[in-house]
C-alpha positions as CSV (number, residue, x, y, z in Angstrom):
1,X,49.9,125.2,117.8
2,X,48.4,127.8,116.5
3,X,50.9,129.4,114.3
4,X,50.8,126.1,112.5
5,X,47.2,126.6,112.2
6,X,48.5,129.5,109.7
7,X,50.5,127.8,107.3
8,X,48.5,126.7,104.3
9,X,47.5,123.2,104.0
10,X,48.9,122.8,100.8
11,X,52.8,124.1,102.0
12,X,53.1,121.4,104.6
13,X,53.1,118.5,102.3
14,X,55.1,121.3,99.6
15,X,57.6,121.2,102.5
16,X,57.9,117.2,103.2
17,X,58.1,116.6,99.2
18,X,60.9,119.4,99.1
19,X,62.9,118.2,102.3
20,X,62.6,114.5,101.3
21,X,64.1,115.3,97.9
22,X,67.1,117.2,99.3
23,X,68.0,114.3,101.4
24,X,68.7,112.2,98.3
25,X,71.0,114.9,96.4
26,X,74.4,114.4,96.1
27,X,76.8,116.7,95.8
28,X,79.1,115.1,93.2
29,X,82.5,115.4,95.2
30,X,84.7,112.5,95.5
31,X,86.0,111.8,99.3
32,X,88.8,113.2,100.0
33,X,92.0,111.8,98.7
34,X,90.7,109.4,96.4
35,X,89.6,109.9,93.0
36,X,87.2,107.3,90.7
37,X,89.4,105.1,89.5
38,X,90.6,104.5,93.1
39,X,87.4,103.8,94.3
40,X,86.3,101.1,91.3
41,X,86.3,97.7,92.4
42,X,88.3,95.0,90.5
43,X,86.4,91.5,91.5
44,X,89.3,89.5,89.9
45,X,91.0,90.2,92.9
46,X,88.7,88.4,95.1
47,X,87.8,85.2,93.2
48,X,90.4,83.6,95.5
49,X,87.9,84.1,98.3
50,X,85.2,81.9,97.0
51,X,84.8,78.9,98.8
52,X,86.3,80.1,101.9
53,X,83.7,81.4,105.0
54,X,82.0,84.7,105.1
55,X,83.6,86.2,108.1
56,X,84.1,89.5,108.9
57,X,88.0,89.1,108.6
58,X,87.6,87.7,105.3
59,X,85.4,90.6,104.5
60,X,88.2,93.1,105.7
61,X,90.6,91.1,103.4
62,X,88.1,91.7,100.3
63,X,88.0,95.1,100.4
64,X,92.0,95.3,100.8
65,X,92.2,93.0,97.8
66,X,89.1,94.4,95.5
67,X,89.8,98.2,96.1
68,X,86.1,98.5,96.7
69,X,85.1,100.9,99.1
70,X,82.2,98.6,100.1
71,X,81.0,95.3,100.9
72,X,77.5,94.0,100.6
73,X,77.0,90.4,101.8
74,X,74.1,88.5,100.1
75,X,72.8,85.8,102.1
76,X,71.1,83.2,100.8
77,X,67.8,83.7,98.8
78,X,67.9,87.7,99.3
79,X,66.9,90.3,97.0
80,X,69.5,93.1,96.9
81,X,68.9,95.7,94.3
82,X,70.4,96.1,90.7
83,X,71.8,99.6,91.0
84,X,75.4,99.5,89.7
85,X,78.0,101.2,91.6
86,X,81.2,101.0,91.1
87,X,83.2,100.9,94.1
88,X,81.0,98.4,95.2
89,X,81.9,94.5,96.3
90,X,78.9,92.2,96.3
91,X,79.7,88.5,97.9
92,X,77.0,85.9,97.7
93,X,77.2,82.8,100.4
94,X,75.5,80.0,100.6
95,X,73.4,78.3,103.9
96,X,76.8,77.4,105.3
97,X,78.5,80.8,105.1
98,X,80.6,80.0,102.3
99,X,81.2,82.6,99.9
100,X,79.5,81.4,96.4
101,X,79.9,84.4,94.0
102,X,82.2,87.9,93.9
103,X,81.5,90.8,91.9
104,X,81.6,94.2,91.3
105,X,77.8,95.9,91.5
């Protein structure tokens, strides 16, 4: 405790602002064996899903069929942010489970 009693009061919030920013860098390297235009998704490919249930299965099958490296489900009056990324598969559903809307976000 009372080494911490040293520090200046001003470093220890220098110090949370400093290792709070390094934890949203990004290094800029691809994952290993893929390259961008592997990883963008092609939502074409999964317009034959809409109208069928939201299932984990069918989820599985989107990504196979999209190319996207991740699925975001959207349930029914939810939010979901605007950032675009493309390797990205958003499905909407409606109250039933049934998949409304597929794109690429």
């Amino acid at each position: 405790m009372k080494r911490l009693a040293s520090i200046p009061a001003i470093t220890i919030p220098a110090i949370t602002v400093a290792l709070t920013l390094s934890a949203c860098a990004t290094t800029g390297a691809e994952e290993p064996g893929s390259s961008p235009t592997e990883a963008e998704c092609k939502a074409e490919a999964g317009e034959s899903f809409v109208g069928q249930k939201a299932t984990g299965e069918v989820g599985t099958a989107l990504l196979k069929a999209t190319g996207a490296r991740t699925l975001r489900w959207v349930p029914p009056r939810s939010a979901v942010t605007m950032d675009f990324r493309p390797d990205r598969l958003t499905v909407s559903y409606d109250d039933d489970m049934v998949i409304e809307r597929v794109s690429c976000t």
